[in-house]
PDBQT receptor file of N, H, CA, C and O in Angstrom, charges set to zero:
ATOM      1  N   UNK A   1     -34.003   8.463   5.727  1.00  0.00    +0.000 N 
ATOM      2  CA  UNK A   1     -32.823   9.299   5.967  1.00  0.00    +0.000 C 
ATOM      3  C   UNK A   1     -32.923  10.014   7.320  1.00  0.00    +0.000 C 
ATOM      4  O   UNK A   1     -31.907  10.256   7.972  1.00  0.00    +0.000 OA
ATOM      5  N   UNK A   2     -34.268  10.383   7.781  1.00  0.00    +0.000 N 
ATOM      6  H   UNK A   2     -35.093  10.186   7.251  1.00  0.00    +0.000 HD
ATOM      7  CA  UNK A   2     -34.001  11.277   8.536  1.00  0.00    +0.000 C 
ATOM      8  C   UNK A   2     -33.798   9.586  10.162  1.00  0.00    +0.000 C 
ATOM      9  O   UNK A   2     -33.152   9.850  11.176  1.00  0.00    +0.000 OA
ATOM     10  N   UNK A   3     -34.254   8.589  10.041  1.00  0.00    +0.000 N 
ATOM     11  H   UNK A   3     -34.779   8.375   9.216  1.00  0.00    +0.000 HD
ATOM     12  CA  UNK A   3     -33.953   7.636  11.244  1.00  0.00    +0.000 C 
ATOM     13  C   UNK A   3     -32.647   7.952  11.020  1.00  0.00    +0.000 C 
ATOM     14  O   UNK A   3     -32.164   8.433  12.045  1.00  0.00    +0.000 OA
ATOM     15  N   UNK A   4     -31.446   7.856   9.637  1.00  0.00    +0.000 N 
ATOM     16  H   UNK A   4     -31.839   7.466   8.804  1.00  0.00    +0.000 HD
ATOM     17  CA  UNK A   4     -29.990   7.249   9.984  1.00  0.00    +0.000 C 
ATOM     18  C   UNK A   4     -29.712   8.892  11.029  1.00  0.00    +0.000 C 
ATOM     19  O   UNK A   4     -29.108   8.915  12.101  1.00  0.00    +0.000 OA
ATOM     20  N   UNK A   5     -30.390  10.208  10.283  1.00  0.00    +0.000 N 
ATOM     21  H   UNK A   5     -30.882  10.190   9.412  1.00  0.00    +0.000 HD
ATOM     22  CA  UNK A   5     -29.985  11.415  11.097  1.00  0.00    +0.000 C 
ATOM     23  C   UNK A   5     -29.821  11.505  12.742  1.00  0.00    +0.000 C 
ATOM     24  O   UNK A   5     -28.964  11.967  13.495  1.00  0.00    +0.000 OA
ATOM     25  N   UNK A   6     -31.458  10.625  12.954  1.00  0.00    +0.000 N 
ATOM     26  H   UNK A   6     -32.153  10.250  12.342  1.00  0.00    +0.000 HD
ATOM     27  CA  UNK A   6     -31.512  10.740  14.470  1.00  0.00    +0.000 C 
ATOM     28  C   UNK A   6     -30.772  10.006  15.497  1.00  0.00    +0.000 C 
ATOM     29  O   UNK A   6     -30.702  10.276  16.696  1.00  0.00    +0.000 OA
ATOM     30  N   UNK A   7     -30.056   8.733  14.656  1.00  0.00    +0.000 N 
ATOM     31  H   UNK A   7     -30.113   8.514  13.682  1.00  0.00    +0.000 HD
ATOM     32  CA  UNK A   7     -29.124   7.900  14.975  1.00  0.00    +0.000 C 
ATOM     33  C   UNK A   7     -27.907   8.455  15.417  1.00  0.00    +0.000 C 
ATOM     34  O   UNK A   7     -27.354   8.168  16.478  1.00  0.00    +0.000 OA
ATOM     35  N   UNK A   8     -27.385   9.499  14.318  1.00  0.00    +0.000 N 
ATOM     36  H   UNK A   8     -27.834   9.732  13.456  1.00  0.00    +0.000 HD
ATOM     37  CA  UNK A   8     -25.986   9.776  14.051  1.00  0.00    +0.000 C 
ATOM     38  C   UNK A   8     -26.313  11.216  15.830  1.00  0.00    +0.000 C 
ATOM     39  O   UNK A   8     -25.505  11.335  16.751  1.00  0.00    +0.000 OA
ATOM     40  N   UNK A   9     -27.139  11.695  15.757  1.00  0.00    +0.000 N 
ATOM     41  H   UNK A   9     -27.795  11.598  15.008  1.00  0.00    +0.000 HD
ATOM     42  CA  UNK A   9     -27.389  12.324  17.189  1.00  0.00    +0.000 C 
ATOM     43  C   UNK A   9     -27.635  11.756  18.334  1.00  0.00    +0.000 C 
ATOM     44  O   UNK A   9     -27.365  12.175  19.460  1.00  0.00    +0.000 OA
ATOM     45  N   UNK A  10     -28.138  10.823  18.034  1.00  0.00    +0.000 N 
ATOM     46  H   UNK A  10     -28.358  10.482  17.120  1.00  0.00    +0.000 HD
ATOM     47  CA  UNK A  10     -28.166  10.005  19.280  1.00  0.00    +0.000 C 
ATOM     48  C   UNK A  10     -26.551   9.506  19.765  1.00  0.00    +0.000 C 
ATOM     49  O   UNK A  10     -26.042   9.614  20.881  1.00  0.00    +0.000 OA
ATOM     50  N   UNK A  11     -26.022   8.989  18.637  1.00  0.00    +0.000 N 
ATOM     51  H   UNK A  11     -26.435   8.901  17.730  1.00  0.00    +0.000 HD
ATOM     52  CA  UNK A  11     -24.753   8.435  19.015  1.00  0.00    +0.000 C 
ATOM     53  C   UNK A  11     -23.682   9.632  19.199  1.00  0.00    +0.000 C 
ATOM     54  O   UNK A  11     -22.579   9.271  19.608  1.00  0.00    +0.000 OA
ATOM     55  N   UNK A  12     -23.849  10.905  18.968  1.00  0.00    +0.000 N 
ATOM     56  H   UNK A  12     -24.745  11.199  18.635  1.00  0.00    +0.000 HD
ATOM     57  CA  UNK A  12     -23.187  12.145  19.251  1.00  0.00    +0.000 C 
ATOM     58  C   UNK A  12     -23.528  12.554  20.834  1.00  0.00    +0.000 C 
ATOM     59  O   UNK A  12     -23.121  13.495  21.515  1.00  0.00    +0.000 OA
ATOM     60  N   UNK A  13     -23.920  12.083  20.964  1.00  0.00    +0.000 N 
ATOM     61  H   UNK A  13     -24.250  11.318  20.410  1.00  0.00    +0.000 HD
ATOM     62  CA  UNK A  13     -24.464  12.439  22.285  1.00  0.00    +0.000 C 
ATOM     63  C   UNK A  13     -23.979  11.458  23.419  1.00  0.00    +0.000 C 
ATOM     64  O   UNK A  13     -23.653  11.830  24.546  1.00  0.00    +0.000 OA
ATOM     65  N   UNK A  14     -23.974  10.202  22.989  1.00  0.00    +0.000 N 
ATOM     66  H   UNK A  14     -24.239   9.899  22.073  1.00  0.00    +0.000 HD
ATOM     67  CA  UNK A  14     -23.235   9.278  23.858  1.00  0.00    +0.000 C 
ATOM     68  C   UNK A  14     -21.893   9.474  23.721  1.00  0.00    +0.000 C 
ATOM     69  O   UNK A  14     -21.089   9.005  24.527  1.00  0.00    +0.000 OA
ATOM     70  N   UNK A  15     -21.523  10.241  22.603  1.00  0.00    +0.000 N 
ATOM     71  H   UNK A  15     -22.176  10.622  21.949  1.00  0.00    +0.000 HD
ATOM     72  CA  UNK A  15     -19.861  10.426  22.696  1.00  0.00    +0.000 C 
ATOM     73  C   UNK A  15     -19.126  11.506  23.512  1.00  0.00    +0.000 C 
ATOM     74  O   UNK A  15     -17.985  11.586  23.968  1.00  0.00    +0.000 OA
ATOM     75  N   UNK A  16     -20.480  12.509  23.528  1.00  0.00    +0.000 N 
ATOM     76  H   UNK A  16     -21.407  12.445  23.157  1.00  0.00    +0.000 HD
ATOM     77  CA  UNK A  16     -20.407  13.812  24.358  1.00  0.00    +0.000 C 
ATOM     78  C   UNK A  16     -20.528  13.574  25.489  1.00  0.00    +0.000 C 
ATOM     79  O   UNK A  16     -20.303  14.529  26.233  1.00  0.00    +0.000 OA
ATOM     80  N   UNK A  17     -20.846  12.513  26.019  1.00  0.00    +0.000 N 
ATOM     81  H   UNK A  17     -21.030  11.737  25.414  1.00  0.00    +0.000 HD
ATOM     82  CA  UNK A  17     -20.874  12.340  27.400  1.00  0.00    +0.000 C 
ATOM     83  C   UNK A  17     -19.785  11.357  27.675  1.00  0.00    +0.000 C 
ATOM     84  O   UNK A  17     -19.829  11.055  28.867  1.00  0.00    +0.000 OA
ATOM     85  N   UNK A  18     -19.123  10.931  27.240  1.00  0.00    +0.000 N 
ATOM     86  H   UNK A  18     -19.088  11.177  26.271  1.00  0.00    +0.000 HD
ATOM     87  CA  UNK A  18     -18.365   9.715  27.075  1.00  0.00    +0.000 C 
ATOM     88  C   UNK A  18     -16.880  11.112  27.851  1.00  0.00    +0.000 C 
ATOM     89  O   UNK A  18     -16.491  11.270  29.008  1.00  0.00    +0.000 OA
ATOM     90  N   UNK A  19     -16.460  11.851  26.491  1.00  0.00    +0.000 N 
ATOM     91  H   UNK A  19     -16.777  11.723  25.551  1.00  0.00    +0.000 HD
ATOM     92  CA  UNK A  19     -15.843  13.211  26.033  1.00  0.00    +0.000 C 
ATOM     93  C   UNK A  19     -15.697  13.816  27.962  1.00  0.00    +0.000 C 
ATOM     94  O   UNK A  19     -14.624  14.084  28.502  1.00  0.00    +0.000 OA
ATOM     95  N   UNK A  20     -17.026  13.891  28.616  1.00  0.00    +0.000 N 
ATOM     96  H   UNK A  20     -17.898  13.674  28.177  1.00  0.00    +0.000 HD
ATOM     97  CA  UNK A  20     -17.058  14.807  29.517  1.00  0.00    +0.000 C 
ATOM     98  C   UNK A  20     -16.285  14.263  30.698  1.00  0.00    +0.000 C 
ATOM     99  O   UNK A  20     -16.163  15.005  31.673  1.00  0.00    +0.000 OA
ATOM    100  N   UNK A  21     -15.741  13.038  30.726  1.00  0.00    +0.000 N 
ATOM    101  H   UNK A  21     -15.840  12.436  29.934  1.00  0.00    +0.000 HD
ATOM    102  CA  UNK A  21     -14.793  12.319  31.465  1.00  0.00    +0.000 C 
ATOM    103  C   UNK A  21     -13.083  12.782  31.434  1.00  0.00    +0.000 C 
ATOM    104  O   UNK A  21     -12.177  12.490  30.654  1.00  0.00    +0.000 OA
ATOM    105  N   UNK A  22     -13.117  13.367  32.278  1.00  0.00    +0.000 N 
ATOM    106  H   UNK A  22     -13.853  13.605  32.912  1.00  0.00    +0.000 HD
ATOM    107  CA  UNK A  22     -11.700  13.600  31.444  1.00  0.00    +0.000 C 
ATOM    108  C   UNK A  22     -10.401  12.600  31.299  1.00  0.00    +0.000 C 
ATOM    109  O   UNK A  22      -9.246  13.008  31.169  1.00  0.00    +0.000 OA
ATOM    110  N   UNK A  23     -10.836  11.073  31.348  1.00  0.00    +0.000 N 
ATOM    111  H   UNK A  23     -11.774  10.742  31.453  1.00  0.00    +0.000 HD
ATOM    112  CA  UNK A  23      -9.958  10.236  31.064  1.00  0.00    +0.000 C 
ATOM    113  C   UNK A  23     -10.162  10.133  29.430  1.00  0.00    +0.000 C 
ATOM    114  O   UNK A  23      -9.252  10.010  28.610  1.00  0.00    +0.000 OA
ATOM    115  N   UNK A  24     -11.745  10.221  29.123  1.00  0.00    +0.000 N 
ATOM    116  H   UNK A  24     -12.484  10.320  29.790  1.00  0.00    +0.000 HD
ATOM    117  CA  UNK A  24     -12.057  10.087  28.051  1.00  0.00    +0.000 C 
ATOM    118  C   UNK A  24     -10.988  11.556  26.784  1.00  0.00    +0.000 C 
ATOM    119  O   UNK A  24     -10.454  11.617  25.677  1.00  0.00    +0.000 OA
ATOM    120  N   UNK A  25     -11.151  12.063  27.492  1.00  0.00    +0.000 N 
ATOM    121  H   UNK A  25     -11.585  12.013  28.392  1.00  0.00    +0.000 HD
ATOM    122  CA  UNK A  25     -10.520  13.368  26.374  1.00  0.00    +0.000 C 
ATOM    123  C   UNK A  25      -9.502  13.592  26.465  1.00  0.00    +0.000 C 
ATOM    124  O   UNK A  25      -8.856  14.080  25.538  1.00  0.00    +0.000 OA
ATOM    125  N   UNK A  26      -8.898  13.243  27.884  1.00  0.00    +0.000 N 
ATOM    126  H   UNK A  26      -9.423  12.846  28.637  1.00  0.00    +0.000 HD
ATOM    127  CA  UNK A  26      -7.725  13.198  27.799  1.00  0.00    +0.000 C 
ATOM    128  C   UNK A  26      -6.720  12.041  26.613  1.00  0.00    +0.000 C 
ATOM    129  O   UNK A  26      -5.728  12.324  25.941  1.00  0.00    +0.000 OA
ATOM    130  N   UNK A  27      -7.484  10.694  26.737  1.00  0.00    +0.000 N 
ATOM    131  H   UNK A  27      -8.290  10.464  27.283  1.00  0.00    +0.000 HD
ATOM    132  CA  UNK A  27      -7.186   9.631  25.567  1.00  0.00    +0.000 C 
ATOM    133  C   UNK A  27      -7.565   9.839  24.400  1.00  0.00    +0.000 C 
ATOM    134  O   UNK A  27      -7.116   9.229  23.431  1.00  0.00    +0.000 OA
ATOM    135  N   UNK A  28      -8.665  10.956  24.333  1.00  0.00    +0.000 N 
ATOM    136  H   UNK A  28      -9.030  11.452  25.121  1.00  0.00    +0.000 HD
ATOM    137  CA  UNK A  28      -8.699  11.567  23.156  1.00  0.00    +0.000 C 
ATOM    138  C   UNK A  28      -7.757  12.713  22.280  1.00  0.00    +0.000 C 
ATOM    139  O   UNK A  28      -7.357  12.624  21.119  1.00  0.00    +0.000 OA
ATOM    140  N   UNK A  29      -7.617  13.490  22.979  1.00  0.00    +0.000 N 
ATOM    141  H   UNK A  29      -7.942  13.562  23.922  1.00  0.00    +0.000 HD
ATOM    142  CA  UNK A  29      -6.997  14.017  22.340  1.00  0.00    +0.000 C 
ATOM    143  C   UNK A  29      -5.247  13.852  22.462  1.00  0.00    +0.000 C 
ATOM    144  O   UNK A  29      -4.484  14.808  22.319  1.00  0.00    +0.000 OA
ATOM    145  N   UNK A  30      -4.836  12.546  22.732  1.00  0.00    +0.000 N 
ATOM    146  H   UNK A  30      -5.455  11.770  22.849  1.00  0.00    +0.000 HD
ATOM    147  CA  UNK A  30      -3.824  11.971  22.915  1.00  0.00    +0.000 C 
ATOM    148  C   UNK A  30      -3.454  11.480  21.931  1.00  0.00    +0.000 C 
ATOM    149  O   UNK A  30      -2.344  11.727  21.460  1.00  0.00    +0.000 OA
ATOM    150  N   UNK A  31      -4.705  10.286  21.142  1.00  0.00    +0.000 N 
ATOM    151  H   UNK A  31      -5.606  10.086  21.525  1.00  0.00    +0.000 HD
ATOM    152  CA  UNK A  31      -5.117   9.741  19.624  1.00  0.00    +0.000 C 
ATOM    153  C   UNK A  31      -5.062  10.637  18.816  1.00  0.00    +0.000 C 
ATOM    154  O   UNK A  31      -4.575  10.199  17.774  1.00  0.00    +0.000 OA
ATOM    155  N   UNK A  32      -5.474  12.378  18.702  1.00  0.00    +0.000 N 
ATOM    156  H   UNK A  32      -5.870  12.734  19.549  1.00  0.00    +0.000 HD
ATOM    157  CA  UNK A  32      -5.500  12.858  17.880  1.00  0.00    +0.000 C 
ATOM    158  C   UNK A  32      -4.615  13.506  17.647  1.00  0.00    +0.000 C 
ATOM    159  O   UNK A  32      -4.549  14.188  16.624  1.00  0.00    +0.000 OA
ATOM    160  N   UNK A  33      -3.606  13.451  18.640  1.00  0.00    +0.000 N 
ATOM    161  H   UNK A  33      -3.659  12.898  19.471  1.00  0.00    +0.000 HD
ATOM    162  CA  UNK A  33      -1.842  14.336  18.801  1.00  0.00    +0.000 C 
ATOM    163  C   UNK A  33      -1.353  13.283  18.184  1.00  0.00    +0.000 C 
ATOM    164  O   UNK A  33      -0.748  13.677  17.187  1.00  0.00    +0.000 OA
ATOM    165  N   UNK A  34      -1.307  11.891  18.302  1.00  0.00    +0.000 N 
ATOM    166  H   UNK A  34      -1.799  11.570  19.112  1.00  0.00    +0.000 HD
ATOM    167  CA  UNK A  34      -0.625  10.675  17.503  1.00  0.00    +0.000 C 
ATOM    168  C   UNK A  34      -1.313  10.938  16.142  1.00  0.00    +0.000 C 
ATOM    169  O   UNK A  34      -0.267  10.783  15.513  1.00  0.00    +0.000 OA
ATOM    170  N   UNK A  35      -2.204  11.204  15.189  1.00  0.00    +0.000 N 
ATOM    171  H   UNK A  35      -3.054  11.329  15.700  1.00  0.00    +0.000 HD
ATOM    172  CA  UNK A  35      -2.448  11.353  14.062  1.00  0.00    +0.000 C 
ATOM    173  C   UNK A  35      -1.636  11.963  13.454  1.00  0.00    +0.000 C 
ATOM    174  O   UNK A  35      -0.884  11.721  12.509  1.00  0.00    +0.000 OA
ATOM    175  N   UNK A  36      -1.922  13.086  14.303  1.00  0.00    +0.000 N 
ATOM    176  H   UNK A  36      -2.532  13.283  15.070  1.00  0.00    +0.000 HD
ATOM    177  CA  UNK A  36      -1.824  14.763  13.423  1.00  0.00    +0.000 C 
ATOM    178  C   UNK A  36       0.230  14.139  13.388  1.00  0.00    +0.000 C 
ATOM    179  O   UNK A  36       0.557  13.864  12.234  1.00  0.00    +0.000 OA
ATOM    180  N   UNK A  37       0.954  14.020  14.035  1.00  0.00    +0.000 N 
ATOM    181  H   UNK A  37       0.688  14.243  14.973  1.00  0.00    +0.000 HD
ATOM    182  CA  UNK A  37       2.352  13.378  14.116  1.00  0.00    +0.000 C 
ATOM    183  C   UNK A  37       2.263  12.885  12.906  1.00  0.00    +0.000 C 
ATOM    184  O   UNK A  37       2.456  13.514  11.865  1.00  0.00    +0.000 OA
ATOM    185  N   UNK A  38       1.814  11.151  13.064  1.00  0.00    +0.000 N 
ATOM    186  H   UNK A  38       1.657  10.640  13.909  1.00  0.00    +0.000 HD
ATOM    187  CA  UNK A  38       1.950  10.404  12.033  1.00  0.00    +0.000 C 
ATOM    188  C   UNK A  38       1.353  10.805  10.695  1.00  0.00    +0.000 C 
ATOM    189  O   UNK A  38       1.569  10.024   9.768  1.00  0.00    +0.000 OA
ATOM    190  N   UNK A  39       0.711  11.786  10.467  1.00  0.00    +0.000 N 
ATOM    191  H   UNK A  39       0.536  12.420  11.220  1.00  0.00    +0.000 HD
ATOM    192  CA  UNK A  39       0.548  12.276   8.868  1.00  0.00    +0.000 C 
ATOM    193  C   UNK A  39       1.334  13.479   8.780  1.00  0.00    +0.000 C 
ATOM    194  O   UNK A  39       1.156  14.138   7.755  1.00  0.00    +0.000 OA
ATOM    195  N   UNK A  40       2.218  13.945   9.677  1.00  0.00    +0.000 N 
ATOM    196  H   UNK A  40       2.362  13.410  10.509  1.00  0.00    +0.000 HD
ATOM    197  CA  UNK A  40       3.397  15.006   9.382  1.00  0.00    +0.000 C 
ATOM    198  C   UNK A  40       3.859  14.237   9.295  1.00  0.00    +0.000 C 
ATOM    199  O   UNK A  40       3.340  13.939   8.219  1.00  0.00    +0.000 OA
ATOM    200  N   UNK A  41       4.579  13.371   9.494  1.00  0.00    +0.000 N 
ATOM    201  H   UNK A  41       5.001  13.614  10.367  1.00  0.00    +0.000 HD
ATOM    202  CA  UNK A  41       5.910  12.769   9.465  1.00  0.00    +0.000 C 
ATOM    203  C   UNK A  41       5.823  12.098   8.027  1.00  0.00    +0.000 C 
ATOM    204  O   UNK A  41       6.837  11.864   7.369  1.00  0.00    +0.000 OA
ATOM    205  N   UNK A  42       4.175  11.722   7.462  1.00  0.00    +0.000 N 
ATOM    206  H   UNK A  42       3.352  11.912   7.996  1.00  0.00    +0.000 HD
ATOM    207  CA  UNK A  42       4.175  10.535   6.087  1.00  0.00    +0.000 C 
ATOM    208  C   UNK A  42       4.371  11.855   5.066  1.00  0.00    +0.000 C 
ATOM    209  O   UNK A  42       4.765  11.676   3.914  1.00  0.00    +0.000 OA
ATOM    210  N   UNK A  43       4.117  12.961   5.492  1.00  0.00    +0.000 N 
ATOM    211  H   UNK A  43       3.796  13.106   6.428  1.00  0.00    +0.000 HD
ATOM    212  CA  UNK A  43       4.108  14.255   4.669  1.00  0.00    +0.000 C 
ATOM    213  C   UNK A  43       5.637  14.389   4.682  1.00  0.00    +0.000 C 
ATOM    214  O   UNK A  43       6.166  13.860   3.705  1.00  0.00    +0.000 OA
ATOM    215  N   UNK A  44       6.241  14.809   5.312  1.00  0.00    +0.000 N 
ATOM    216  H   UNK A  44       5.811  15.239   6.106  1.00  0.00    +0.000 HD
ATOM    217  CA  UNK A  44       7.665  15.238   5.228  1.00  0.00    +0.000 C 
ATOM    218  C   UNK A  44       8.475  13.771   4.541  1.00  0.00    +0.000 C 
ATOM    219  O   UNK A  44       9.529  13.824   3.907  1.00  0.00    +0.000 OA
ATOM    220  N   UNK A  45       7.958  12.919   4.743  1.00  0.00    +0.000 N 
ATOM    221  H   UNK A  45       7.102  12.876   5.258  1.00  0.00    +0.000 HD
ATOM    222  CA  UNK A  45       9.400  11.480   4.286  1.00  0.00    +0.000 C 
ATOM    223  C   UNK A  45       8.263  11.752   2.869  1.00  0.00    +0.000 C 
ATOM    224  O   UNK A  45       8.895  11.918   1.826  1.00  0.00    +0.000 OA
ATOM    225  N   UNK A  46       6.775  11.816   2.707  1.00  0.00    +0.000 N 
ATOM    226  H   UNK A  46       6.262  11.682   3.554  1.00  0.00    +0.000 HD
ATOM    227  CA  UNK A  46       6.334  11.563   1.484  1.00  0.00    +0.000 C 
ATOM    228  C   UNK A  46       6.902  12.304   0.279  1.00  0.00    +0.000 C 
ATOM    229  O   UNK A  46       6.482  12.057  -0.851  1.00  0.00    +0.000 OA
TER     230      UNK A  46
């Protein structure tokens, strides 16, 4: 358990640097403005 732990940090870390791009976060939090939409919208017609 504790390898899958050091994994899941290791790969947090490549995302955090990935993140520090700001093309990267910018497309990120672009994806997460299209979510948060599309589960209001399945909420309100649901």
């Amino acid at each position: 358990m504790q390898n899958f732990h050091d994994s899941l940090l290791g790969f947090s870390g490549i995302a955090r640097r990935f993140l520090s791009h700001n093309t990267f976060r910018n497309a990120f939090a672009f994806i997460n403005l299209r979510k948060e939409e599309s589960s209001y919208g399945k909420a309100e017609t649901g």
